[in-house]
C-alpha positions as CSV (number, residue, x, y, z in Angstrom):
1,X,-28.5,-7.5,0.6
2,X,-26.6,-10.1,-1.2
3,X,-23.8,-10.1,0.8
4,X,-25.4,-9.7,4.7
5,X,-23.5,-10.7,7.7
6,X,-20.8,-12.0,5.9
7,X,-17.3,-11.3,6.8
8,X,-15.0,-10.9,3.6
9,X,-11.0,-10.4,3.7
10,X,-10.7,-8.5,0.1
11,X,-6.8,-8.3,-1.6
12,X,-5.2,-6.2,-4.1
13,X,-6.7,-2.8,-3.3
14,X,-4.5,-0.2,-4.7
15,X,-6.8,2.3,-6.8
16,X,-10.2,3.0,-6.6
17,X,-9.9,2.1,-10.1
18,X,-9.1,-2.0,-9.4
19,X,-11.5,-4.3,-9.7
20,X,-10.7,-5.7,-5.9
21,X,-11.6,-2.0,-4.5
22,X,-15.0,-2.5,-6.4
23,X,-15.5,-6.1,-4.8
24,X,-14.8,-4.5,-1.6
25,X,-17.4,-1.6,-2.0
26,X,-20.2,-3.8,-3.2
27,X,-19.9,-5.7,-0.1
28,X,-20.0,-3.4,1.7
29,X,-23.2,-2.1,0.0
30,X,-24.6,-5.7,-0.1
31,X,-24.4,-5.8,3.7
32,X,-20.6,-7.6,4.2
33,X,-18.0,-6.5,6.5
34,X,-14.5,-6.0,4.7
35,X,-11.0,-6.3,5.6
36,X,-8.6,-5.0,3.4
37,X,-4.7,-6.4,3.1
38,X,-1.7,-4.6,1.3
39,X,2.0,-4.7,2.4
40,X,5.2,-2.7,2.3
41,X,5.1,0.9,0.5
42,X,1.4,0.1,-0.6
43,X,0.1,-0.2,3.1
44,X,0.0,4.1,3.2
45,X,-2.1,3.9,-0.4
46,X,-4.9,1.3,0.4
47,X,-5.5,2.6,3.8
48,X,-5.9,5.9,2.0
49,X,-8.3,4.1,-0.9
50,X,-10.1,2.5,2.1
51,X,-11.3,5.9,3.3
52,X,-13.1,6.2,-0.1
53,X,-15.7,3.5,0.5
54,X,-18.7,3.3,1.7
55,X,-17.2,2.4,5.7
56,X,-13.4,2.9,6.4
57,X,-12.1,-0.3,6.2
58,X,-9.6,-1.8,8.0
59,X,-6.1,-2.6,6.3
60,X,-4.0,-5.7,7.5
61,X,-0.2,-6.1,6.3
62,X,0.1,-9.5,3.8
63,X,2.3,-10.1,1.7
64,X,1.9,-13.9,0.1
65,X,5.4,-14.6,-0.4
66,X,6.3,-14.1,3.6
67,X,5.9,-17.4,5.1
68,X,5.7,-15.4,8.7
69,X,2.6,-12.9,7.1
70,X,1.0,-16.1,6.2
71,X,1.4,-17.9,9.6
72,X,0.0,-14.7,11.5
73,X,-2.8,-14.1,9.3
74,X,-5.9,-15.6,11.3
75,X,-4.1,-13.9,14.5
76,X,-4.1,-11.1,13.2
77,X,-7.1,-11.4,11.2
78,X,-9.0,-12.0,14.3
79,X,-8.5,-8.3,15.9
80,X,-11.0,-7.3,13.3
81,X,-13.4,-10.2,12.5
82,X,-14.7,-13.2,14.4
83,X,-13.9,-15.5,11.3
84,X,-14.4,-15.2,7.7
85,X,-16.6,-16.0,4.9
86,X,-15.1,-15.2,2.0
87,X,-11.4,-14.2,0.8
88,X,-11.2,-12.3,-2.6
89,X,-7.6,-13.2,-4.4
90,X,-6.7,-10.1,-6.2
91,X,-2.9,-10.5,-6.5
92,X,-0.6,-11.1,-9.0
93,X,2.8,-10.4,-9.7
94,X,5.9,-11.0,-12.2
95,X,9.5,-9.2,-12.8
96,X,9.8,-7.5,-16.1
97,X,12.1,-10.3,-17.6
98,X,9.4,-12.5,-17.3
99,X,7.7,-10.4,-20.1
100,X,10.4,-12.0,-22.5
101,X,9.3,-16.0,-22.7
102,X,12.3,-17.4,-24.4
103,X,14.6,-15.0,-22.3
104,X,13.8,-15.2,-18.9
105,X,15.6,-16.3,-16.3
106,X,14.0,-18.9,-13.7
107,X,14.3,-16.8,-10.8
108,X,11.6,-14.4,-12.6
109,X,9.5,-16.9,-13.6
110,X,9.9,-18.9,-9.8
111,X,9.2,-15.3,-8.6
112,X,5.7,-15.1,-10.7
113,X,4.8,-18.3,-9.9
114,X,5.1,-17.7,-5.9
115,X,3.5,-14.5,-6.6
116,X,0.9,-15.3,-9.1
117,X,-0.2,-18.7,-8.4
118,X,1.1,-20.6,-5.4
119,X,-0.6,-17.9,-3.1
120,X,-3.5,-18.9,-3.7
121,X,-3.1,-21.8,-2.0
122,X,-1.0,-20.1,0.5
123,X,-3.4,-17.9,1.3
124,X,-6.3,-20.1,1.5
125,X,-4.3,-22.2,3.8
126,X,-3.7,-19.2,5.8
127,X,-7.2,-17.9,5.8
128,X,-8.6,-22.0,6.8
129,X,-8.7,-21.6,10.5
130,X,-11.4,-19.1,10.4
131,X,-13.3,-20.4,7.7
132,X,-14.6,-23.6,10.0
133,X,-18.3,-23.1,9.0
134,X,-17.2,-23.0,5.1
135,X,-16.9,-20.3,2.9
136,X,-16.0,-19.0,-0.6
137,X,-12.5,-18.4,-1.8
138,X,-12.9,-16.2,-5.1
139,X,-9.8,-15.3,-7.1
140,X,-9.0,-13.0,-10.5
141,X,-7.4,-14.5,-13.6
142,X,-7.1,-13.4,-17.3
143,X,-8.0,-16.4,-19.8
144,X,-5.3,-18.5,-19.9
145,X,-6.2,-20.9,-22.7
146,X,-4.8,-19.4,-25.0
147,X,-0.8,-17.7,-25.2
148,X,-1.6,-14.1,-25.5
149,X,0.7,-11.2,-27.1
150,X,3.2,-9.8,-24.1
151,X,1.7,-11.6,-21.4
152,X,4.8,-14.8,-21.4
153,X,5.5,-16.4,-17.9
154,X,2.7,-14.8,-16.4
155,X,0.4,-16.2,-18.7
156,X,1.9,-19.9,-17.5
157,X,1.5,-18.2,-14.2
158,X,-2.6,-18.2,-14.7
159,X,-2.4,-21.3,-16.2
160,X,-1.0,-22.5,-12.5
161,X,-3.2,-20.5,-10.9
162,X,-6.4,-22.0,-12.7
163,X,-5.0,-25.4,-12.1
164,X,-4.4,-24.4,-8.4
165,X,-8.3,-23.5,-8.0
166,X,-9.6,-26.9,-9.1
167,X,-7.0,-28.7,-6.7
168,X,-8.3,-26.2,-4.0
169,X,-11.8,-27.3,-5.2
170,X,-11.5,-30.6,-4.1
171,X,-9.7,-30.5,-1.4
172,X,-11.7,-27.7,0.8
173,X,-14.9,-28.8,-0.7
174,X,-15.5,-31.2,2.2
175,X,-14.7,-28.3,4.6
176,X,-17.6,-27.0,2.7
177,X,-15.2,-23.8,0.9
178,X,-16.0,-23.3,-2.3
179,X,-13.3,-21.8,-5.1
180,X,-13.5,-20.3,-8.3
181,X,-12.5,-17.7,-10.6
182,X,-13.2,-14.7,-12.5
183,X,-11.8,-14.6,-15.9
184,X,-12.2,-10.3,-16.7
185,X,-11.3,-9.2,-20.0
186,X,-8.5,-6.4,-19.5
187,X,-9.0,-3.8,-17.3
188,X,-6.9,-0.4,-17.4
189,X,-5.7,-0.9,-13.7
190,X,-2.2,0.0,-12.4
191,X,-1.4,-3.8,-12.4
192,X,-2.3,-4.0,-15.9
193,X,-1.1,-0.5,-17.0
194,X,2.7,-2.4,-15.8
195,X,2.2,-5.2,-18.3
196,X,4.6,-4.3,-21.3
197,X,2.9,-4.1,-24.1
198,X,-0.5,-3.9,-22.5
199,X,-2.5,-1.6,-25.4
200,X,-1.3,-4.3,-27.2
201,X,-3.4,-7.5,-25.5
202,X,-5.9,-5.1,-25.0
203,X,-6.3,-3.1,-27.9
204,X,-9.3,-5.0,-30.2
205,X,-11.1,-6.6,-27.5
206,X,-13.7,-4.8,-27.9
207,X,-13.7,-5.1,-31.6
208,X,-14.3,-9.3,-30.7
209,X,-16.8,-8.9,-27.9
210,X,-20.0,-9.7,-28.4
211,X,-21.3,-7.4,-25.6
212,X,-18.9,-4.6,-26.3
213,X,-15.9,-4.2,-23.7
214,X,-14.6,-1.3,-21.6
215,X,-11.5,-1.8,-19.6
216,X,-12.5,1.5,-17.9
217,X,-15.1,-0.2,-16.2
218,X,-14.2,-2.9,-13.4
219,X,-18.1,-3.0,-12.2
220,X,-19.0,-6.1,-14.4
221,X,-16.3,-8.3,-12.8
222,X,-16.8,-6.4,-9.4
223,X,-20.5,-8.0,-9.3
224,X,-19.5,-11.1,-10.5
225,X,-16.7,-11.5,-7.7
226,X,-19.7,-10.2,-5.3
227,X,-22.1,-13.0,-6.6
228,X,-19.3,-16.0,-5.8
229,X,-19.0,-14.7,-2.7
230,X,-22.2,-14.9,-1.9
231,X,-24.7,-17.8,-0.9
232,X,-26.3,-17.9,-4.6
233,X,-24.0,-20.5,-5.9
234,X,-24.0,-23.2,-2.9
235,X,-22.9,-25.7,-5.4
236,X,-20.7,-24.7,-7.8
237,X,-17.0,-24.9,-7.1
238,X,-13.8,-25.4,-9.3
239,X,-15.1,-23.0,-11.8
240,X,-14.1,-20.4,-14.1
241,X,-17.1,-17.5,-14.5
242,X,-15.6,-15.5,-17.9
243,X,-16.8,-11.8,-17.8
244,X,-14.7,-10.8,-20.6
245,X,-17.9,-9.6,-23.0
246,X,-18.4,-12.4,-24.7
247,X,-14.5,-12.9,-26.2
248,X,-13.5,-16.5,-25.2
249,X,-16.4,-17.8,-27.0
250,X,-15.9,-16.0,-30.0
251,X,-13.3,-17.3,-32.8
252,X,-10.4,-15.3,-34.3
């Protein structure tokens, strides 16, 4: 029971099929109690995808980019749990134009960075005031070292993002939070699936991965999400845990 006691706000569940319901369910299983956040026309789906785990869970309205969700989270948190010990970022976000690097416009790419990388700060901000005995703060990113086919502003996006985790690092270490990241190769979720191009960025990973890849399978970043969230790395912060097969080792 990896995972007993603790209390676990877990974002991004749309489909049973995303790596963030998987997170949730393993909790679950490894002894956590999970609440679930979606906003606007996606509230009515997650409630229904929390129905297909393990206990219903419940599901709190949050969207990142409203200052007035934000300021109301701990409030509103706290009908459900007596504080938290772990938030799983799942969340990410960009406008079609910025799929075109040389073409967009800086309201798309302002729009993925809010989105895509300033919430997590925002939301671990949010999530601080019931996180006084410490805690975990575990987000998802996609490598970005590298400038991949298709993936354009919101590949500067992660890059923020990744930065934003080490800043977080050190500043919520001495509050005894920990922060780090999941770097999963591509997964066929609906997030992904809206990435032009996405067969594309996806199509010979397997091909390069040591270990073999399948994007139908979310389980291997699930458990690795799980493991951060847990008490089995009290000292490791600011880092970036690749479960990608083996591919951002590997040359071209």
């Amino acid at each position: 029971m990896l995972l007993e006691g603790k209390k676990l706000l877990v974002t991004g569940v749309l489909m049973d099929s995303s790596i963030a319901f998987h997170v949730a369910k393993l909790a679950q299983e490894q002894g956590a109690e999970v609440v679930l956040s979606s906003f606007g026309r996606t509230m009515k789906i997650t409630s229904t995808i929390a129905k297909r785990l393990p206990s219903p869970a419940p599901v709190i309205e949050l969207d990142v980019t409203d200052q007035e969700h934000l300021d109301t989270l701990a409030a509103r948190l706290g009908e459900h749990v007596d504080g938290l010990d772990g938030v799983l970022h799942s969340i990410g976000f960009a406008p079609q134009g910025a799929f075109s690097f040389l073409d967009a416009s800086w309201e798309d790419v302002a729009t993925a960075m809010q989105a895509s990388a300033y919430s997590l700060k925002a939301l671990a901000v949010a999530a601080l005031p019931l996180m006084e005995e410490g805690g975990s703060l575990v987000g998802l990113t996609f490598d970005a070292k590298f400038a991949w086919p298709v993936y354009d502003w919101m590949g500067v996006a992660k890059a923020a993002f990744e930065s934003t985790s080490r800043y977080l690092a050190r500043d919520l270490g001495p509050k005894g939070i920990r922060c780090n990241l999941v770097s999963a190769g591509p997964i066929g979720t609906t997030a992904a699936k809206s990435i032009p191009g996405f067969e594309q960025l996806a199509g010979s990973w397997d091909d390069r991965a040591p270990l073999g890849w399948d994007r139908a399978d979310p389980v291997p970043a699930a458990r690795a999400c799980a493991a951060l969230l847990s008490d089995w790395f009290p000292a490791t912060t600011g880092e970036i845990v690749h479960v990608d097969g083996g591919v951002h080792a590997m040359g071209q």
